[in-house]
FIROPA-408657 format. One record per residue: x, y, z of N, C-alpha, C in turn; residue in three letters. Coordinates in Angstrom, 3 decimals. Atoms other than C-alpha are relative to their C-alpha. Example, Ala and Ser with C-alpha at 12.3 -4.5 7.8 and 13.67 -1.06 7.14 Angstrom:
2
       nc1       nc2       nc3      cac1      cac2      cac3       cc1       cc2       cc3  res
     0.890    -1.190     0.000    12.300    -4.500     7.800     0.900     1.200     0.000  ALA
    -0.820    -1.190    -0.060    13.670    -1.060     7.140    -0.770     1.090     0.730  SER
This chain:
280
       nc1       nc2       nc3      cac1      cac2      cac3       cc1       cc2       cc3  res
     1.402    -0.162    -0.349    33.842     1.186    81.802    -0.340     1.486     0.105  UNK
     0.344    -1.514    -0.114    32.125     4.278    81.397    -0.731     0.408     1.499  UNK
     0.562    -0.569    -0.965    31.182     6.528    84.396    -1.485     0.200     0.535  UNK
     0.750     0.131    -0.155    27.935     6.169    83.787    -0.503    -1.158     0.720  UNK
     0.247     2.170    -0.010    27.641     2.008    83.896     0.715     0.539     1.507  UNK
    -0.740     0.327    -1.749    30.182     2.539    87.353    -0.842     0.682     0.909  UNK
     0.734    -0.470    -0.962    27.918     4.890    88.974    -1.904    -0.790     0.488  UNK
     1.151     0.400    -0.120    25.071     2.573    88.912    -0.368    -1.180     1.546  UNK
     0.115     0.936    -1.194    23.640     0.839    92.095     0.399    -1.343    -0.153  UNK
     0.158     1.359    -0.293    24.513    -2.674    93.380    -1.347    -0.564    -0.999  UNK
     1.436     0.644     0.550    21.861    -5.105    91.641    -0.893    -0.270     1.218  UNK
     0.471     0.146    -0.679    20.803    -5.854    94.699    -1.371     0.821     0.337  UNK
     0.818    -1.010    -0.536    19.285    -2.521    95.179    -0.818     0.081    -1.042  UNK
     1.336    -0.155     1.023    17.783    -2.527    91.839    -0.892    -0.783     0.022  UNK
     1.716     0.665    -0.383    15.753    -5.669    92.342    -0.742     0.489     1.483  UNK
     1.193    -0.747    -1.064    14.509    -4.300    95.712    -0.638     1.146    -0.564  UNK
     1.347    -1.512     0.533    13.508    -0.756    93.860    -0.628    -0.893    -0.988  UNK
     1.149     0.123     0.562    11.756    -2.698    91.439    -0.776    -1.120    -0.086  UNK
     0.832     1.067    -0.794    10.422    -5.389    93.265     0.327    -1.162    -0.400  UNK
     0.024     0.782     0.943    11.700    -7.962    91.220     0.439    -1.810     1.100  UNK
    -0.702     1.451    -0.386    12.150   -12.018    92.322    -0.035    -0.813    -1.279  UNK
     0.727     0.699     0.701    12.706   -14.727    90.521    -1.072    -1.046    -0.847  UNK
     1.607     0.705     0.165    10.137   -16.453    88.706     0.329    -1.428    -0.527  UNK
    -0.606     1.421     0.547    10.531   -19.862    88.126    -0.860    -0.551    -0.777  UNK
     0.996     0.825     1.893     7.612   -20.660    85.269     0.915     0.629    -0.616  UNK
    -0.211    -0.222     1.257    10.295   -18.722    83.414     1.424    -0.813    -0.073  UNK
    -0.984     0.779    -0.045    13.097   -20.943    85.031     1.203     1.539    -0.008  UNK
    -1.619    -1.578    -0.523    15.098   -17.324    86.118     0.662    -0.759     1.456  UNK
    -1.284     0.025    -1.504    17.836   -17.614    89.001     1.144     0.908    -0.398  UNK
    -0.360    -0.861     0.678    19.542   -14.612    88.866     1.307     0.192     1.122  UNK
    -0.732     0.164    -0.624    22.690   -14.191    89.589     0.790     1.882    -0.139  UNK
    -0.270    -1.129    -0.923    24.406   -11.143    91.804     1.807     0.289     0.184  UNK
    -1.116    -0.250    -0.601    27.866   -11.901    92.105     1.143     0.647    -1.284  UNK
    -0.844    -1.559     1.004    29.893    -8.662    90.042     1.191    -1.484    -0.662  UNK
    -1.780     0.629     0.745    33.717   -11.091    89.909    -0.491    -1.185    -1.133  UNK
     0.624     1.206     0.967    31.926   -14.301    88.919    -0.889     1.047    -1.507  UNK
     0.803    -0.537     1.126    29.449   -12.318    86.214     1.281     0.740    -0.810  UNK
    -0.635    -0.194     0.533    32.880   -10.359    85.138     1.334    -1.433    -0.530  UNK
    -1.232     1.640     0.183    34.824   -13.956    84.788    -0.693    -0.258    -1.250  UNK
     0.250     0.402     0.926    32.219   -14.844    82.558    -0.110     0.662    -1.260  UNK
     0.022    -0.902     1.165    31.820   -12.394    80.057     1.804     0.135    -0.419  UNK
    -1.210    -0.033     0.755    35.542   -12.853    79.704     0.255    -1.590    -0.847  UNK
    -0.293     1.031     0.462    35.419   -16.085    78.577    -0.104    -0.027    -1.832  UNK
    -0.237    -0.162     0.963    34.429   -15.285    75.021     1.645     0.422    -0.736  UNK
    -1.444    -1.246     0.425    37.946   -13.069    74.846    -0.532     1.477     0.199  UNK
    -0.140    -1.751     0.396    38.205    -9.335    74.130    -1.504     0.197    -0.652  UNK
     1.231    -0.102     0.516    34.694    -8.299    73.308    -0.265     1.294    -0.054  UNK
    -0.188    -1.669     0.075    35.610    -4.341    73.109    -0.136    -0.152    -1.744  UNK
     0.481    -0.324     1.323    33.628    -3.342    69.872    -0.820    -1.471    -0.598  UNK
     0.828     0.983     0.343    31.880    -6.524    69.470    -1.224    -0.112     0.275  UNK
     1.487     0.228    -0.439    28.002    -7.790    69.560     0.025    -1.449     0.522  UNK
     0.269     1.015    -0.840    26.785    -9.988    71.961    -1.097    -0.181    -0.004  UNK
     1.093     0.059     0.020    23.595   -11.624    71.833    -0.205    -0.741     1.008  UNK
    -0.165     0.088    -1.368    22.349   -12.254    75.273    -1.778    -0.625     0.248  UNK
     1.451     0.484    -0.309    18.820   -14.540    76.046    -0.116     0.418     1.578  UNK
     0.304    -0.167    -1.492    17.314   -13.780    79.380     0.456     0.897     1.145  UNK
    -1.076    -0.444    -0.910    19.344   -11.410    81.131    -0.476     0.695     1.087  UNK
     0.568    -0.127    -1.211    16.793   -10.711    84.054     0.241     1.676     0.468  UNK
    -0.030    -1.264    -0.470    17.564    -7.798    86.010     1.225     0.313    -0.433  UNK
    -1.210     0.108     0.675    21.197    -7.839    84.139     1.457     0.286     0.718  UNK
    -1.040     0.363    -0.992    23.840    -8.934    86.225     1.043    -0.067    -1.213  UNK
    -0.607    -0.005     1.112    25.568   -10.246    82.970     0.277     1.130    -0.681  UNK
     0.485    -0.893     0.908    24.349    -7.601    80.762     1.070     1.584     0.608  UNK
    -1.029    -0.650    -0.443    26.637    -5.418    82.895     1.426    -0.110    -0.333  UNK
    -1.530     0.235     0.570    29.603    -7.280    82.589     0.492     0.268    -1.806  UNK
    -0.195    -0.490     1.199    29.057    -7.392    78.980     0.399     1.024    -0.492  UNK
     0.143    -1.075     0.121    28.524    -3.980    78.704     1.443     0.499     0.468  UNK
    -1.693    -0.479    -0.393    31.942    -3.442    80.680     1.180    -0.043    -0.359  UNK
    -1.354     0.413     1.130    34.235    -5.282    78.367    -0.375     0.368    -1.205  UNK
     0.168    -0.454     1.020    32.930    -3.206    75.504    -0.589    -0.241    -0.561  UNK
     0.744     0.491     0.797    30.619    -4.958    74.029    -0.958     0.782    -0.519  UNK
     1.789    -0.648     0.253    27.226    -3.970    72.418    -1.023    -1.268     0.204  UNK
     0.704     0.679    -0.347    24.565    -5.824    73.465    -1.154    -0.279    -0.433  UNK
     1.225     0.348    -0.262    21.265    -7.243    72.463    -0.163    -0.997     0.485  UNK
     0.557    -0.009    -0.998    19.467    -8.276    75.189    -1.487    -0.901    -0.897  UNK
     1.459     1.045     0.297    16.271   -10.678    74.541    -1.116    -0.156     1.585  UNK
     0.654    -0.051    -1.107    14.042   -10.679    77.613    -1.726    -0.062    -0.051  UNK
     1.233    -0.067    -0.077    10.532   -11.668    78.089    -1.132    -0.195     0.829  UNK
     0.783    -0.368    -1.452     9.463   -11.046    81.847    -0.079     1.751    -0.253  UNK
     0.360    -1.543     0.021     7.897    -7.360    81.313     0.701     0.610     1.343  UNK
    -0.823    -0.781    -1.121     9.479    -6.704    84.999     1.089     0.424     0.222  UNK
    -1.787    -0.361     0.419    12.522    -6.638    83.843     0.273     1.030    -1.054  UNK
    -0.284    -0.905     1.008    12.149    -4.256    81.101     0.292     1.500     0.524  UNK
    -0.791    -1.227    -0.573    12.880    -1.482    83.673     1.040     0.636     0.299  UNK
    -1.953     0.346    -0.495    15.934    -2.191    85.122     0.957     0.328    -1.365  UNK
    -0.658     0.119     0.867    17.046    -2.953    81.849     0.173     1.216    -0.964  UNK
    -0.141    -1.187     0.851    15.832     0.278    79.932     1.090     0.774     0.554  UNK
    -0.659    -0.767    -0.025    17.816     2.123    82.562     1.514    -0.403    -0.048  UNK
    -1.620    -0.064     0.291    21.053     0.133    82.006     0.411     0.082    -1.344  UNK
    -0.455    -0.459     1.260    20.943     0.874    78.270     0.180     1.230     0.274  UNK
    -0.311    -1.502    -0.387    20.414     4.711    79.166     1.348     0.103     0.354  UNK
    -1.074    -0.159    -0.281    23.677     4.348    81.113     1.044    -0.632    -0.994  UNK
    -0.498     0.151     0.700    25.240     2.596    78.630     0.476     0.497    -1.175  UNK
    -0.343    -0.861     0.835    25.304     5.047    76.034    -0.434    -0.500    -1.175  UNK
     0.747     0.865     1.133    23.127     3.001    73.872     1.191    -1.036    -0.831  UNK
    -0.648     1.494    -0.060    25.103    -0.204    73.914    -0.685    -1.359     0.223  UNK
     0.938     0.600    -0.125    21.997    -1.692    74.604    -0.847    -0.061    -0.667  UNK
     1.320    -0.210     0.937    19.292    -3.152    71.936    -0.642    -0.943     1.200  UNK
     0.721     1.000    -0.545    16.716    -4.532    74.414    -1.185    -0.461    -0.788  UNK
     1.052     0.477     0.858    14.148    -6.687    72.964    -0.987    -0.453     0.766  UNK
     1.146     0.777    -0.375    10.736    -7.718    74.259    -0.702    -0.806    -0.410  UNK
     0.525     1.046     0.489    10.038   -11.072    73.548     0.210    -1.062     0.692  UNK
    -0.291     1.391    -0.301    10.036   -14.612    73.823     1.269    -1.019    -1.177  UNK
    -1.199     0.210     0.761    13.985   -15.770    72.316    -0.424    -1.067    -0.872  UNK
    -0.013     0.948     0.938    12.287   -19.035    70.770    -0.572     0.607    -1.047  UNK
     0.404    -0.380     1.176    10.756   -16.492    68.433     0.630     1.220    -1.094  UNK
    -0.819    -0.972     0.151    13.416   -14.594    67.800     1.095    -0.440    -1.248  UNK
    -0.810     0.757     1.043    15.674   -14.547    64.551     1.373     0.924     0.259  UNK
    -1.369    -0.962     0.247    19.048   -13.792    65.720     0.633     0.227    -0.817  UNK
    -1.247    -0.884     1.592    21.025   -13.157    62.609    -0.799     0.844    -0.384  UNK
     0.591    -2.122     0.550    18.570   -10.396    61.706     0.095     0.537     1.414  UNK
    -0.631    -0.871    -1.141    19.030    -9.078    65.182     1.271     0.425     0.788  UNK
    -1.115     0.025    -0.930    22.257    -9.371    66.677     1.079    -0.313    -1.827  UNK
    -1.524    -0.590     1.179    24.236    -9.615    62.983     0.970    -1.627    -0.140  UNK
    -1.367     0.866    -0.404    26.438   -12.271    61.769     1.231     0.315     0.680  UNK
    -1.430    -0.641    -0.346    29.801   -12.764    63.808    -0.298     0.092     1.361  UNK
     0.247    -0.346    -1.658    28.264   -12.278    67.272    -0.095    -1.038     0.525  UNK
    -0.462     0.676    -1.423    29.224   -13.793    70.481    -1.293    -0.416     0.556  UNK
     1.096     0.668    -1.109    26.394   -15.828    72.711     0.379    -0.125     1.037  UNK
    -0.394     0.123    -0.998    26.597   -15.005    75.960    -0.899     0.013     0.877  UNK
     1.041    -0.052    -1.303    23.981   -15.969    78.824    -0.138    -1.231     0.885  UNK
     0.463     1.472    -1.258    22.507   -18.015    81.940    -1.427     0.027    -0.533  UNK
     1.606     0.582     0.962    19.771   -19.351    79.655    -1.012    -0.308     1.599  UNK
     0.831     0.723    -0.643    16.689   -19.691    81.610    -0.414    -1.778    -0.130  UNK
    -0.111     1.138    -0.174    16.508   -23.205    82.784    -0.952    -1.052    -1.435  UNK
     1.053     0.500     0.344    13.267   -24.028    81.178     0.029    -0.347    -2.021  UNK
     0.055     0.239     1.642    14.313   -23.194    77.311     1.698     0.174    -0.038  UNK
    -1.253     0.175    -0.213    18.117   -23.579    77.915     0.978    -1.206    -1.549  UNK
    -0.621     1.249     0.868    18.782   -27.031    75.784    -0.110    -0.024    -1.344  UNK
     1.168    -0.570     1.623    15.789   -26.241    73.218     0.997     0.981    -0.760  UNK
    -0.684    -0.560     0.768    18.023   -23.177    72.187     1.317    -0.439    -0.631  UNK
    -1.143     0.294     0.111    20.766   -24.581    72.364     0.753    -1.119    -1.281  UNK
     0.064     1.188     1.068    20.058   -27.517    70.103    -0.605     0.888    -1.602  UNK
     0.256    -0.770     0.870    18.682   -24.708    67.841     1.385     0.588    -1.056  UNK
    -1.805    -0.801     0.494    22.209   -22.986    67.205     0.793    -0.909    -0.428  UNK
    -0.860     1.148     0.153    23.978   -26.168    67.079    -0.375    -0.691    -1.411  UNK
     0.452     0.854     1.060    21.828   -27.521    64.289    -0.413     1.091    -1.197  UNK
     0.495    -0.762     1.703    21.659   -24.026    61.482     0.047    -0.854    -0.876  UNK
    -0.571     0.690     1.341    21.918   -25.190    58.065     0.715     0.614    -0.672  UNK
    -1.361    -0.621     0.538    24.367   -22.557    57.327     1.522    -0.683     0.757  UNK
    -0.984     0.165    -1.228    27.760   -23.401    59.070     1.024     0.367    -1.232  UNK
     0.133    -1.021    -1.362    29.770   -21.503    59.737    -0.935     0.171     0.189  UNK
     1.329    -0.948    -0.337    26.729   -20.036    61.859     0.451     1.340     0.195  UNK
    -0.110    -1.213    -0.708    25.896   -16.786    62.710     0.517     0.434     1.085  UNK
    -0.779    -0.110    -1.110    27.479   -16.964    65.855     1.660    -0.344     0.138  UNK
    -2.361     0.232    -0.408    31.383   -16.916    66.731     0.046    -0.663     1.183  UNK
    -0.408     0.662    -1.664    31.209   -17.845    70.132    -1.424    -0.669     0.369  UNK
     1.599    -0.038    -0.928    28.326   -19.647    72.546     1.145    -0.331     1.362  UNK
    -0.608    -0.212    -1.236    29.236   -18.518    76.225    -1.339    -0.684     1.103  UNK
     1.888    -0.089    -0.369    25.671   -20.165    78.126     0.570    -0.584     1.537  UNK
     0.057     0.486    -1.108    25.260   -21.354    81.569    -0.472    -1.163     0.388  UNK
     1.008     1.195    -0.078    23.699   -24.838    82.001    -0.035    -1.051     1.406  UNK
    -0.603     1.434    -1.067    23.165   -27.285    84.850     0.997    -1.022    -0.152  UNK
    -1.807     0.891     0.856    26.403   -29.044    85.181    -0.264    -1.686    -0.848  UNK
    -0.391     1.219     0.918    24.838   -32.175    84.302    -0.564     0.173    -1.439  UNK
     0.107    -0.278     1.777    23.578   -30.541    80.547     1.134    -0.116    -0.187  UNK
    -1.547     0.196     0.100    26.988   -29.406    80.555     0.965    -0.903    -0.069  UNK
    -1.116     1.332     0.666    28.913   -32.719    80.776    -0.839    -1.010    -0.929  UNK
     0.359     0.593     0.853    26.567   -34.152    78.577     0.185     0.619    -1.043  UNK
    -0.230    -0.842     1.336    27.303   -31.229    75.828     1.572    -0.704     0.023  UNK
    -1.087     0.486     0.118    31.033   -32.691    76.650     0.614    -1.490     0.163  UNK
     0.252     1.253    -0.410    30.469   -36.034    77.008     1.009    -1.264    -0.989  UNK
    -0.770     1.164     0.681    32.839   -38.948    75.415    -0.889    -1.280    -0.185  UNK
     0.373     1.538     0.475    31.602   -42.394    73.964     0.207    -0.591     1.209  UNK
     0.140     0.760    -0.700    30.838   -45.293    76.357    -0.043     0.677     1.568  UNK
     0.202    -0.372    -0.881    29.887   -42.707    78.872    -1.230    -0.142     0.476  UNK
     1.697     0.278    -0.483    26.484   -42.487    80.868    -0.510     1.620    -0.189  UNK
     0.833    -1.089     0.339    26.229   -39.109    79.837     0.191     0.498    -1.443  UNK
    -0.311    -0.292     1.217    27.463   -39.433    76.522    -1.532    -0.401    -0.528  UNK
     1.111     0.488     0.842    24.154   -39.063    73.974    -0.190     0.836    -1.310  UNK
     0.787    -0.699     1.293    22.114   -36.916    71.139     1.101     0.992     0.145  UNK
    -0.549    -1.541    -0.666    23.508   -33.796    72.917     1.679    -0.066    -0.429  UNK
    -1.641     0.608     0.228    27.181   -34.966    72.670     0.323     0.386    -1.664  UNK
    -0.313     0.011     1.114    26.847   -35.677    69.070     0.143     1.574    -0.738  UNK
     0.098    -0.536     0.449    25.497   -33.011    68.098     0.995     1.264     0.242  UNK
    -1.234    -1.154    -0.136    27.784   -30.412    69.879     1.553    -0.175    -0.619  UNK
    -0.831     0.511     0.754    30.647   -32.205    68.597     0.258    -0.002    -0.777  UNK
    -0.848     0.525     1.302    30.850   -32.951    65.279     0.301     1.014    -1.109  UNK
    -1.174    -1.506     0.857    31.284   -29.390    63.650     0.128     1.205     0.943  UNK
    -0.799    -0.816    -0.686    32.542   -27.413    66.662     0.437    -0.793     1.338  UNK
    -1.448     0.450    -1.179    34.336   -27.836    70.009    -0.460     0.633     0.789  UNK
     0.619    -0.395    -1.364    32.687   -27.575    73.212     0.893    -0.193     0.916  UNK
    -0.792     1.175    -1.005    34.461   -27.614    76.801    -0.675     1.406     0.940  UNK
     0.087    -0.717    -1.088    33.474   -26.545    80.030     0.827     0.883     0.444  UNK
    -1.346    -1.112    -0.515    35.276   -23.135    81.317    -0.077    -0.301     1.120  UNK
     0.228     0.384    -1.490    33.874   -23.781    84.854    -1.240    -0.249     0.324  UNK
     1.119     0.170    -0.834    32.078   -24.583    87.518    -1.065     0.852     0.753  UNK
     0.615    -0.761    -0.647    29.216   -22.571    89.313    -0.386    -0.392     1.009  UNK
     0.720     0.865    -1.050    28.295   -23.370    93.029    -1.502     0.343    -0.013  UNK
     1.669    -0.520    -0.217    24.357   -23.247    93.733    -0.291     1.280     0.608  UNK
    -0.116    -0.295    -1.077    24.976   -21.123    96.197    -0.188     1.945    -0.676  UNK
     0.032    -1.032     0.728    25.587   -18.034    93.404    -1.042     1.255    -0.103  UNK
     1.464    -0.617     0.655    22.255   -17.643    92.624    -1.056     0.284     1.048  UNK
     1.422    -0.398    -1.051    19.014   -16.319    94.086    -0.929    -0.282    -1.131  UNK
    -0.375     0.453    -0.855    17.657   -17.849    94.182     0.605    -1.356    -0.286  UNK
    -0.652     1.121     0.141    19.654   -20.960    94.892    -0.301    -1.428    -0.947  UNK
     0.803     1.561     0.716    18.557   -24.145    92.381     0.614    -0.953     0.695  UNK
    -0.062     1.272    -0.901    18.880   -27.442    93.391     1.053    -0.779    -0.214  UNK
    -1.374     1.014     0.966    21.787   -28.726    91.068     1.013     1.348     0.089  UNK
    -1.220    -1.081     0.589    25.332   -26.959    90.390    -0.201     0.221    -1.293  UNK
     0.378    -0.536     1.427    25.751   -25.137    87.364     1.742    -0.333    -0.807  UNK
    -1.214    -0.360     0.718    28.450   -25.053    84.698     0.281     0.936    -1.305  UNK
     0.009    -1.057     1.379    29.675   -22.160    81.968     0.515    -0.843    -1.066  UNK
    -0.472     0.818     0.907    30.212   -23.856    78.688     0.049     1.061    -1.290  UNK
    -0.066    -1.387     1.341    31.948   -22.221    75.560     0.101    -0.844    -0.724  UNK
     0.047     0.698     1.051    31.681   -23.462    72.288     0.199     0.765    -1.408  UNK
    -0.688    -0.726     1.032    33.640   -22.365    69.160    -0.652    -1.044    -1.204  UNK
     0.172     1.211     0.981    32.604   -23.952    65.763     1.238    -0.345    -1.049  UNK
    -1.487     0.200     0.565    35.168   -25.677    63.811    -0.439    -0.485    -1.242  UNK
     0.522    -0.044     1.086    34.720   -26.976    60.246    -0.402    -1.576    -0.020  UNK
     0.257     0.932     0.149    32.475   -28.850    59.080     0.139    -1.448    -0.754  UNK
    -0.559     0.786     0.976    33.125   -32.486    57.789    -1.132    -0.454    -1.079  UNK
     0.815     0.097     1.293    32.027   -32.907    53.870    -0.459    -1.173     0.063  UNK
     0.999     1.124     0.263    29.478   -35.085    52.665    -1.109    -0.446     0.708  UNK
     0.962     0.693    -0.430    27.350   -35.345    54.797    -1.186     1.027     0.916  UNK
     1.169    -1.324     0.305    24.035   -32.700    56.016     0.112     0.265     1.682  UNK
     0.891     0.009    -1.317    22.785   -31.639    59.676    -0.929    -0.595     0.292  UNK
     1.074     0.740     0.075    19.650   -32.735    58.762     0.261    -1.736     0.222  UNK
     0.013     1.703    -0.072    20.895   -36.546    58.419     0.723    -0.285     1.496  UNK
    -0.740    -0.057    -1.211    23.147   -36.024    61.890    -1.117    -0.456     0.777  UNK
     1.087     0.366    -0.726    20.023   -35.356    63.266    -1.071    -0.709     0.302  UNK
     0.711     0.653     0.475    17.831   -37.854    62.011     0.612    -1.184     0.945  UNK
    -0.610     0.900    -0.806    20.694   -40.286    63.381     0.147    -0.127     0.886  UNK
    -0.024    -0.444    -1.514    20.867   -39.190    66.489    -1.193    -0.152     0.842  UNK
     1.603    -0.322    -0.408    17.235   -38.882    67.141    -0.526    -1.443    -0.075  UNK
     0.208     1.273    -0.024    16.963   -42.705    65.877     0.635    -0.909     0.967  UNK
    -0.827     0.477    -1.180    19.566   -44.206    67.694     0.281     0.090     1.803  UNK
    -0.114    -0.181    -1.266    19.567   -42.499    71.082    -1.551    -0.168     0.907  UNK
     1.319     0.044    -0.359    15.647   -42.558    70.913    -0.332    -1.512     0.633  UNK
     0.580     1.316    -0.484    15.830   -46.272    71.845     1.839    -0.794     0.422  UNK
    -1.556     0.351    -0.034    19.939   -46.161    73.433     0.088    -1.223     0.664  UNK
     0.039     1.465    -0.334    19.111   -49.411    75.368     0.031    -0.988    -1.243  UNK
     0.229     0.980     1.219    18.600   -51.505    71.989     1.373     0.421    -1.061  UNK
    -1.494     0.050     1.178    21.299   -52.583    69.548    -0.582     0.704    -1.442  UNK
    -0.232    -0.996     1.063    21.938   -50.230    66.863    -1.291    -0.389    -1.032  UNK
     0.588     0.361     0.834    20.289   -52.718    64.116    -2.052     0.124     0.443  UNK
     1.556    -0.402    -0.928    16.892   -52.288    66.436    -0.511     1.465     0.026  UNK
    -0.100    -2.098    -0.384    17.262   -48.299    67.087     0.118     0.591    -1.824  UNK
    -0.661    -1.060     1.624    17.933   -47.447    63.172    -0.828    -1.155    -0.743  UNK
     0.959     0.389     1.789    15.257   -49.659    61.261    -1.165     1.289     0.033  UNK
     1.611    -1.166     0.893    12.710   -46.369    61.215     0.626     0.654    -1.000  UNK
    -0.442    -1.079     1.184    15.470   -44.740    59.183     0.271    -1.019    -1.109  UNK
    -0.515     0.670     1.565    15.508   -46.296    55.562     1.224     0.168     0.261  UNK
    -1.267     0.415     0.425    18.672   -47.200    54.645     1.227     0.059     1.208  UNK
    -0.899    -0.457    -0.847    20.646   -46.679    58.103     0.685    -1.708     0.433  UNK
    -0.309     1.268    -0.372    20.708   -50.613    59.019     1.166    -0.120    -1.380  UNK
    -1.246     0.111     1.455    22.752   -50.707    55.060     1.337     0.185     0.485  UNK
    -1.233    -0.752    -0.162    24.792   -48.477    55.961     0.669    -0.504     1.016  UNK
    -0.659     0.255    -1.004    26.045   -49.837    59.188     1.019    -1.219    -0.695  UNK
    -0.622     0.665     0.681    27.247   -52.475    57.013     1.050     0.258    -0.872  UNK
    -1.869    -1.109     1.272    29.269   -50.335    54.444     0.842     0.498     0.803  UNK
    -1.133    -0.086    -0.260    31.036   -48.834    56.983     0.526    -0.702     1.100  UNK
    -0.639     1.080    -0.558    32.074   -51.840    58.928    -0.625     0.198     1.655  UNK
     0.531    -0.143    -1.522    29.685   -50.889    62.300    -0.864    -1.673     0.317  UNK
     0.896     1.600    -0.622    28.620   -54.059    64.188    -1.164     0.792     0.605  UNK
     1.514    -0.749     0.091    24.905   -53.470    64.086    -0.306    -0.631     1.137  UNK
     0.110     0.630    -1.119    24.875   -55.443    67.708     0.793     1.130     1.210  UNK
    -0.440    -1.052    -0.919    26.676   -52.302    69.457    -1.342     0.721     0.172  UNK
     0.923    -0.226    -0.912    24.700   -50.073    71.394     0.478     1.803    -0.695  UNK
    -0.704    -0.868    -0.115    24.680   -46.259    70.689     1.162     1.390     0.189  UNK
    -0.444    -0.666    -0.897    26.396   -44.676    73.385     1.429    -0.673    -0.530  UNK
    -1.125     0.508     0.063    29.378   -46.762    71.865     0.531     0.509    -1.610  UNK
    -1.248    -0.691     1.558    30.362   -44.709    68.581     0.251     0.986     0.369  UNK
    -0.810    -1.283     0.082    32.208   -42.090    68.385    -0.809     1.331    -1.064  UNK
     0.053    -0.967     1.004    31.448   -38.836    66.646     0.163    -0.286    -1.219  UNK
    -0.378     0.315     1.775    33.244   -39.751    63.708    -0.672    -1.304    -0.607  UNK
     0.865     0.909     0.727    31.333   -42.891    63.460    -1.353     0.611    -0.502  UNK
     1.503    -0.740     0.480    28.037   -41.222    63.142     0.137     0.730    -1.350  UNK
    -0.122    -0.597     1.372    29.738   -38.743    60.650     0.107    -0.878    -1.475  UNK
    -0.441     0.828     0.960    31.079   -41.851    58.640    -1.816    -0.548    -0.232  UNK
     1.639     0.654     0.113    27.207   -43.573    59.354    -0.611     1.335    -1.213  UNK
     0.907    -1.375     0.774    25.569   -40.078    57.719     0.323     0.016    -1.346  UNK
    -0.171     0.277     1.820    27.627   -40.273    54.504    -0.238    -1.180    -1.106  UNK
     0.340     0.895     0.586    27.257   -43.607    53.746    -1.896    -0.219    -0.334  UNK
     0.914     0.293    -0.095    23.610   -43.410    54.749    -0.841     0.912    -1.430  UNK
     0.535    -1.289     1.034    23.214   -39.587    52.357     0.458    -0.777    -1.452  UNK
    -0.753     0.240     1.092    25.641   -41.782    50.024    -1.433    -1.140    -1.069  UNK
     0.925     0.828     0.887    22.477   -44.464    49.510    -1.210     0.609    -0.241  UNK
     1.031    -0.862     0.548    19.953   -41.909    48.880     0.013     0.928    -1.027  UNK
    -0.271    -0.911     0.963    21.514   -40.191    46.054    -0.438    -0.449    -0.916  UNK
């Protein structure tokens, strides 16, 4: 860490000099605690000489740690009160810092942050899932990203890790699943944050792994979106809006009287090819 970044006040003191709380239309809870904020920024790995692309990072509790394990940082932020704090921890950083002023759902990270870069943040609550389901679903894959490091209420979180015939297994599941590899690193108590939310939190990393042929994102999602959109009703009920998906349950040997929440990943993948297979 450079001498600069170490000589910098507590955060504490910086949101009192610049008045800052958090705001909850933007779904901030900002968190203070140095070991925990350096735990997480290790979770990617070694991030000395790497880019990190970072949503929300408030008065930059994170954005520190980042900054401490070498990283380079852009920064996304779109509470103007925060753009103070933050200018002066790029200054100390030695311009390791691209801060951006915006709103991240309008933001095109691979022209900003570069293929190859790490995702590392405590997503504001409010657009947390939305992004998340964004990254998960490019139509490149590999994506632009190497890593996703995010923060989520623990129960997003065991639903991003969720197994078949669970009650939190659903859309979310699938989709994190079936071309990378999600798992919870840990737990967060409420207690972290300022201010406190109402649920526990959990850090979730997610590596992507390769994808299986034949079959699109686009149709994943289509399936997913049919099926879970009505997860009380048997399959053959939940999948007549999609042409040809009831067929298909037939080609690949799915009893169209199961229920969602009861395939597996790889069934869906097997459902998608057969389904892309009768539209060719």
């Amino acid at each position: 860490m450079s001498e600069a970044l170490r000589a910098l006040p507590p955060l504490r003191e910086v949101i009192a000099r610049h008045g800052l709380s958090a705001n909850k239309a933007l779904g901030q809870n900002f968190l203070l605690d140095g070991q925990l904020l350096d735990r997480i920024a290790r979770v990617p790995g070694p991030l000395a000489g790497e880019t990190v692309y970072e949503v929300g990072p408030g008065p930059g509790g994170l954005t520190r740690a980042l900054l401490a394990a070498g990283a380079k940082v852009v920064a996304v932020e779109r509470d103007p009160r925060c753009i103070a704090p933050l200018t002066e921890l790029g200054e100390a950083s030695g311009g390791r810092l691209d801060l951006i002023s915006a709103d991240a759902m309008t933001v095109d990270e691979r022209e900003v942050a570069g293929a190859g870069a790490h995702v590392a943040a405590n997503l504001p609550y409010n657009v947390g899932t939305a992004l998340f389901v964004r990254w998960l679903t490019t139509p490149e894959w590999p994506p632009w990203w190497r890593s996703l490091t995010l923060m989520f209420q623990k129960e997003v979180a065991e639903r991003i890790v969720a197994r078949p015939d669970s009650s939190a297994y659903g859309r979310l599941a699938v989709l994190a699943q079936w071309r990378a590899r999600p798992a919870i690193a840990f737990t967060v108590h409420r207690s972290a944050f300022v201010p406190p939310p109402k649920v526990m939190s959990a850090v979730v990393h997610v590596v992507p792994a390769d994808q299986p042929p034949g079959v699109a994102v686009r149709t994943i999602e289509s399936l997913t979106a049919a099926a879970f959109g009505q997860r009380r009703k048997m399959l053959r009920q939940s999948l007549k809006s999609l042409p040809g998906a009831v067929e298909a349950l037939a080609e690949v040997g799915i009893d169209p009287q199961r229920r969602a929440e009861t395939l597996s990943v790889d069934e869906f993948v097997a459902l998608g090819r057969a389904l892309e297979g009768g539209q060719l």
